[in-house]
Backbone as numpy.savetxt, mean C-alpha at the origin, in Angstrom:
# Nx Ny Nz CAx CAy CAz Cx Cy Cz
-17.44 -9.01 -15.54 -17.64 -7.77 -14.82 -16.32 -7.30 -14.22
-16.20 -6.02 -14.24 -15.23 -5.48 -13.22 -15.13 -4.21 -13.13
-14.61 -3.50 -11.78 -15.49 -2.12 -11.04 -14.89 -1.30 -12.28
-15.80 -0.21 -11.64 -15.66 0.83 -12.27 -14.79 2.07 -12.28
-14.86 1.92 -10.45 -13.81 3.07 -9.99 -13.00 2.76 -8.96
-12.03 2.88 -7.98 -11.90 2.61 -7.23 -11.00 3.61 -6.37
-11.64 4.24 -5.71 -11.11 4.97 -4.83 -9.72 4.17 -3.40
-8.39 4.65 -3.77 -7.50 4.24 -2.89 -7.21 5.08 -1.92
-7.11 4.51 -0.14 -6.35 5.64 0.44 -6.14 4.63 1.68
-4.35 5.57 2.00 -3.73 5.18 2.80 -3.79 5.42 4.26
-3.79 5.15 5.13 -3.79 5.36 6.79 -2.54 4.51 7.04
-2.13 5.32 8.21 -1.19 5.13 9.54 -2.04 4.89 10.74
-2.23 3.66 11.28 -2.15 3.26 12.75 -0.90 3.22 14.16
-1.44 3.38 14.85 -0.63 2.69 16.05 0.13 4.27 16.95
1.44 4.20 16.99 2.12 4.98 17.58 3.14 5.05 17.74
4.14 5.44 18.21 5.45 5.39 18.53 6.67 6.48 18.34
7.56 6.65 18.44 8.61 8.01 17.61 9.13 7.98 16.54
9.03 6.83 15.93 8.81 6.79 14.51 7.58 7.26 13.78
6.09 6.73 14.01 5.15 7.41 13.47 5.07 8.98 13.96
5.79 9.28 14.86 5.30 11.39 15.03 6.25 11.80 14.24
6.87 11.26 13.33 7.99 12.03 12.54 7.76 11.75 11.05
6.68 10.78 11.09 6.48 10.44 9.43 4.99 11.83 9.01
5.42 12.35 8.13 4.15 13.24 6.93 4.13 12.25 5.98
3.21 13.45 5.09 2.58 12.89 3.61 3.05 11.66 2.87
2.04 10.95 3.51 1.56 9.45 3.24 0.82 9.28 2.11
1.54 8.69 0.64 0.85 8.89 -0.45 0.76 7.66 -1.27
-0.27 7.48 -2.01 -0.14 6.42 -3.43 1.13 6.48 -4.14
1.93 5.64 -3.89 2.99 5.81 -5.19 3.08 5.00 -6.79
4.06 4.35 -6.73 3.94 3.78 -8.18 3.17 3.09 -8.60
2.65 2.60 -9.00 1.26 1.00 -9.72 2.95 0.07 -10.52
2.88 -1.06 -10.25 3.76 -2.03 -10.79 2.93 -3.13 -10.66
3.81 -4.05 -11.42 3.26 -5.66 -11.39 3.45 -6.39 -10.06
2.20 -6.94 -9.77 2.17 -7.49 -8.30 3.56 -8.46 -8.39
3.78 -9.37 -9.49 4.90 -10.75 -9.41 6.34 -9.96 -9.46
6.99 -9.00 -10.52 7.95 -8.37 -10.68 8.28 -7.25 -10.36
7.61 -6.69 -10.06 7.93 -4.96 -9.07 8.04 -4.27 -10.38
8.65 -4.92 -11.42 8.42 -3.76 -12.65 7.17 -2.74 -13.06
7.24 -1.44 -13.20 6.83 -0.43 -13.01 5.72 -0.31 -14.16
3.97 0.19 -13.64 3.39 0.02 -15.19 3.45 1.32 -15.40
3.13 2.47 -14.39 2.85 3.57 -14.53 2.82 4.29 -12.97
3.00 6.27 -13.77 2.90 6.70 -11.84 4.06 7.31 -12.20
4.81 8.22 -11.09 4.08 7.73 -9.51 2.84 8.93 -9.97
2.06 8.79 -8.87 0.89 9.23 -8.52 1.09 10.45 -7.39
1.28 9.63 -6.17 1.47 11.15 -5.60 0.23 11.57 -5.05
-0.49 10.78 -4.60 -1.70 11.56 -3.84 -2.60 10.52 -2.72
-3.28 11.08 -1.82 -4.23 10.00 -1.26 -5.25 10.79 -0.19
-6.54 10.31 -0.95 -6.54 9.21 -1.79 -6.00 9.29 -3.44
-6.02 8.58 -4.32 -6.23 8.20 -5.60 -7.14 7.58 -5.83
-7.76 7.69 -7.00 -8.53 7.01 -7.45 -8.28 6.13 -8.97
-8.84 5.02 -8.98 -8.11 4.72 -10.51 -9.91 4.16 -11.25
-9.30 4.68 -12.23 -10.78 4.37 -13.04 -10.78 3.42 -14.29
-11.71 2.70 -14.52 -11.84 1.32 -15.28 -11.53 2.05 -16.96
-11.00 1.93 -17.81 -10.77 2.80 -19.32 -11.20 1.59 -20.30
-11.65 0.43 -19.57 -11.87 -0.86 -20.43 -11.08 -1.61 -20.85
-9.99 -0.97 -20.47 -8.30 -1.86 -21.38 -7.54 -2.31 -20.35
-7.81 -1.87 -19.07 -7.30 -2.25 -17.73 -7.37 -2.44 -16.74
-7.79 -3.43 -16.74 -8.65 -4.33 -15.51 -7.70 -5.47 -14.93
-6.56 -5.32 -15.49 -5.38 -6.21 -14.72 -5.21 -5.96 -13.46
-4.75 -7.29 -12.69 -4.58 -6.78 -10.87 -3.32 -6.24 -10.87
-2.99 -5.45 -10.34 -1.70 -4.33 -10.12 -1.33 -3.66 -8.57
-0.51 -3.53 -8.22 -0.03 -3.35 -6.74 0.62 -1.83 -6.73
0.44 -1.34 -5.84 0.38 0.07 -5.71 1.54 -0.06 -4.16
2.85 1.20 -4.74 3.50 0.93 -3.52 3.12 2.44 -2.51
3.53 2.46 -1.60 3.13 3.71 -0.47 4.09 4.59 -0.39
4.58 5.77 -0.56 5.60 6.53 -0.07 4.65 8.00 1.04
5.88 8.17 1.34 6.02 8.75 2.54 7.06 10.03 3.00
7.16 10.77 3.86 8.27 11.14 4.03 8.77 11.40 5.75
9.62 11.07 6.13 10.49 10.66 7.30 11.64 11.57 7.92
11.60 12.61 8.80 12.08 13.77 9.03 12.69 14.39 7.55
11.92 14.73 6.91 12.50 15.14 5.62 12.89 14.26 4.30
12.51 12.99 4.84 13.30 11.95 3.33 12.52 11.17 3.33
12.22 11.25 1.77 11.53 9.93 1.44 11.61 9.25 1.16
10.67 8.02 1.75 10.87 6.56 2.00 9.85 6.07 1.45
9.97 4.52 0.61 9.48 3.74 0.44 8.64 2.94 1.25
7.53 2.35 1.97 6.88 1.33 2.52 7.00 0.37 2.16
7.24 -0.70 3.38 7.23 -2.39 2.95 5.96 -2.69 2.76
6.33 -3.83 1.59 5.32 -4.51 0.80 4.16 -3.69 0.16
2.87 -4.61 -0.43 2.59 -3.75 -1.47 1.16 -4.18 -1.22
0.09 -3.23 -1.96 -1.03 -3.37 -1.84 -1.62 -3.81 -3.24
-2.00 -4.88 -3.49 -2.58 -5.83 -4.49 -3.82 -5.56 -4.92
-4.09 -5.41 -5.93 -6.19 -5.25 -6.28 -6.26 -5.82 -7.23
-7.51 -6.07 -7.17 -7.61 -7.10 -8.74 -9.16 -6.69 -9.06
-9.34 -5.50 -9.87 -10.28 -4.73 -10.05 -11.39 -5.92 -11.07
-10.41 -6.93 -11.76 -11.05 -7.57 -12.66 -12.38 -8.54 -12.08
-11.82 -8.71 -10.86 -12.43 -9.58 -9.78 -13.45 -9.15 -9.39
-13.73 -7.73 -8.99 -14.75 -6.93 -8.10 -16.62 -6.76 -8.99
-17.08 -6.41 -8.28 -17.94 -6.48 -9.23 -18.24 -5.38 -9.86
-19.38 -4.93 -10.50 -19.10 -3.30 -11.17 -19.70 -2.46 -10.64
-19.49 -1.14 -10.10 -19.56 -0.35 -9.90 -18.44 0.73 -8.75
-18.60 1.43 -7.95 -17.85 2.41 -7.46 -17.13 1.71 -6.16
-15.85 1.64 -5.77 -15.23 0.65 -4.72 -14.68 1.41 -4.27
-14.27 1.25 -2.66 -13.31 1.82 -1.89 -12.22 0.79 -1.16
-10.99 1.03 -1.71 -9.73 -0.05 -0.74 -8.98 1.31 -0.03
-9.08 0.51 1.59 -8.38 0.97 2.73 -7.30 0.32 2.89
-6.23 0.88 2.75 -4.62 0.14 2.98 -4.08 0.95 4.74
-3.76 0.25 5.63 -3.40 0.50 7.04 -1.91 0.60 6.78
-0.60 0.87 7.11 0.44 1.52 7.39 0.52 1.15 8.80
1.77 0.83 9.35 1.94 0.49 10.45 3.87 0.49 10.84
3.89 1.05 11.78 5.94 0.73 11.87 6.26 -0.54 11.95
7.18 -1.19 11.14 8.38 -2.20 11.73 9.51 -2.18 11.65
9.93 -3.41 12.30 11.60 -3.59 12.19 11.97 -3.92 11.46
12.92 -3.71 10.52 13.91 -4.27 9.12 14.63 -5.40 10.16
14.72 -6.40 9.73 15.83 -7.19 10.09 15.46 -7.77 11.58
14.44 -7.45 12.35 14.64 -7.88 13.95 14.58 -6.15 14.86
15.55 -5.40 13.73 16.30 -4.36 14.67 15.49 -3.30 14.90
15.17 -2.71 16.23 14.27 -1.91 16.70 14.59 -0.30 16.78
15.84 -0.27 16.11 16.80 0.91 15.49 16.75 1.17 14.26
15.94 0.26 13.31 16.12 0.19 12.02 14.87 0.00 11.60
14.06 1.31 11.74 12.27 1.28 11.19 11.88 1.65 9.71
10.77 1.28 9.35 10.48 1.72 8.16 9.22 1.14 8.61
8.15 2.07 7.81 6.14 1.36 7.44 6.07 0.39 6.65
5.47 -0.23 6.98 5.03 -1.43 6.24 3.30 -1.48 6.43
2.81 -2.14 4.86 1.14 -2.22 5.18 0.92 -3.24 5.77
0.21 -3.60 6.64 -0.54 -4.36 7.99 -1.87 -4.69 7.41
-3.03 -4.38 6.62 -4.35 -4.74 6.43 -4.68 -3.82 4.84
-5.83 -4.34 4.62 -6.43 -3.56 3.21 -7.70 -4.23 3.68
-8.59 -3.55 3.23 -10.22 -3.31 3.25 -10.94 -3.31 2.03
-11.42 -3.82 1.39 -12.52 -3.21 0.25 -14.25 -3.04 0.60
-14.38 -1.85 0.45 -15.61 -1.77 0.85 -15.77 -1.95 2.28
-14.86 -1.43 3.16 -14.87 -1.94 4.85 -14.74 -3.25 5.11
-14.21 -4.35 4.37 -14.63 -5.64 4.65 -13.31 -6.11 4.15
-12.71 -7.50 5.20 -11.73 -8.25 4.28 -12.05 -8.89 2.59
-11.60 -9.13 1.71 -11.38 -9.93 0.69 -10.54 -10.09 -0.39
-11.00 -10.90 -1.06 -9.95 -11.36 -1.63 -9.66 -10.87 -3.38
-10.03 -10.21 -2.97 -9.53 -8.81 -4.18 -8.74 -7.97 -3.49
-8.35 -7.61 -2.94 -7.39 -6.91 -2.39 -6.44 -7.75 -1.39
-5.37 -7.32 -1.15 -4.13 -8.17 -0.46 -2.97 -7.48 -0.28
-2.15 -7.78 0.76 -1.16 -7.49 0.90 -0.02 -8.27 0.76
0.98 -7.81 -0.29 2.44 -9.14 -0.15 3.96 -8.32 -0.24
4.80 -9.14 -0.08 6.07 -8.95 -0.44 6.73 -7.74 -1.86
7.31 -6.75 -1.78 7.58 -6.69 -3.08 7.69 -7.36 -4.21
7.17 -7.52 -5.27 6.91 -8.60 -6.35 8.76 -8.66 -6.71
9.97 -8.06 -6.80 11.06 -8.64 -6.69 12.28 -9.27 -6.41
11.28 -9.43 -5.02 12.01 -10.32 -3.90 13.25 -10.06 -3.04
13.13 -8.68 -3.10 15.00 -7.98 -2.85 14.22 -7.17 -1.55
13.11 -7.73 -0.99 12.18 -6.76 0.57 12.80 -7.63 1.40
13.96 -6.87 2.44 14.16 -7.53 3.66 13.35 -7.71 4.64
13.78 -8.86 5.77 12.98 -9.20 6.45 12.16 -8.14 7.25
11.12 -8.13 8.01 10.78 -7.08 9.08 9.49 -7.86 9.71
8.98 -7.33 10.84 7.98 -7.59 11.92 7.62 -6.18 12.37
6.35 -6.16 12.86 5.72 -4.90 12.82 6.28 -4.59 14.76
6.84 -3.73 14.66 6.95 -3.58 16.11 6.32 -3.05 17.31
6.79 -3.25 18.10 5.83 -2.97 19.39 5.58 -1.60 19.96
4.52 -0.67 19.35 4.27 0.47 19.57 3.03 1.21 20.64
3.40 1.84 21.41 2.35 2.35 22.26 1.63 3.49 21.63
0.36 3.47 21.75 -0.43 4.23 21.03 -0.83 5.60 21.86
């Protein structure tokens, strides 16, 4: 078995002067969760939805872009699904967005995803990790007043 559809969409939590300056928060590329190499995309929208064609039911990681007084930026780490896993019919994954620090430094922000949901619920079809090519510097989600 494995779903049929799966509706993706991104949210921003929390607060701070970094999040009042970030817009359009979107689905970007689909790549391989292990190598960051690219399957298809970008996409460009959110939600997205991706639909089962029978030939692709591989788990695949979807990165987030954004844009940041005018420039766009990439999001740390990546959102993982493994549609093959799910069972069949119509699914929804919630990916959360959240600010951190690159490096420690509280001068040096960028979003990173914080949680994913399927169906409102943790599991383990969906996940969050590292860029699959290992070149994602360090960061910690920083301390934002809401």
């Amino acid at each position: 078995m494995a779903a049929t559809s799966i509706e993706i969409k991104f949210v921003m939590q929390g607060g701070g002067d970094y999040q009042q300056n970030v817009t359009g928060i979107q689905v970007g590329t689909m790549v391989d969760p292990a190598t960051g190499q690219s399957w298809a995309g970008p996409f460009y929208a959110n939600p997205w939805k991706w639909n089962n064609e029978g030939n692709n039911v591989n788990s695949f990681a979807l990165m987030g872009n954004y844009v940041y007084e005018g420039t766009e930026a990439t999001a740390f780490a990546q959102v993982v699904i493994s549609p093959q896993d799910m069972s069949e019919g119509d699914h929804t994954v919630v990916a959360v967005l959240e600010t951190a620090d690159i490096d420690g430094s509280d001068t040096n922000q960028i979003l990173r995803f914080k949680s994913v949901t399927l169906d409102g619920s943790a599991s383990h079809d969906v996940n969050i990790t590292n860029w699959g090519n290992g070149q994602q510097p360090a960061s910690t989600f920083a301390q934002t007043v809401a």
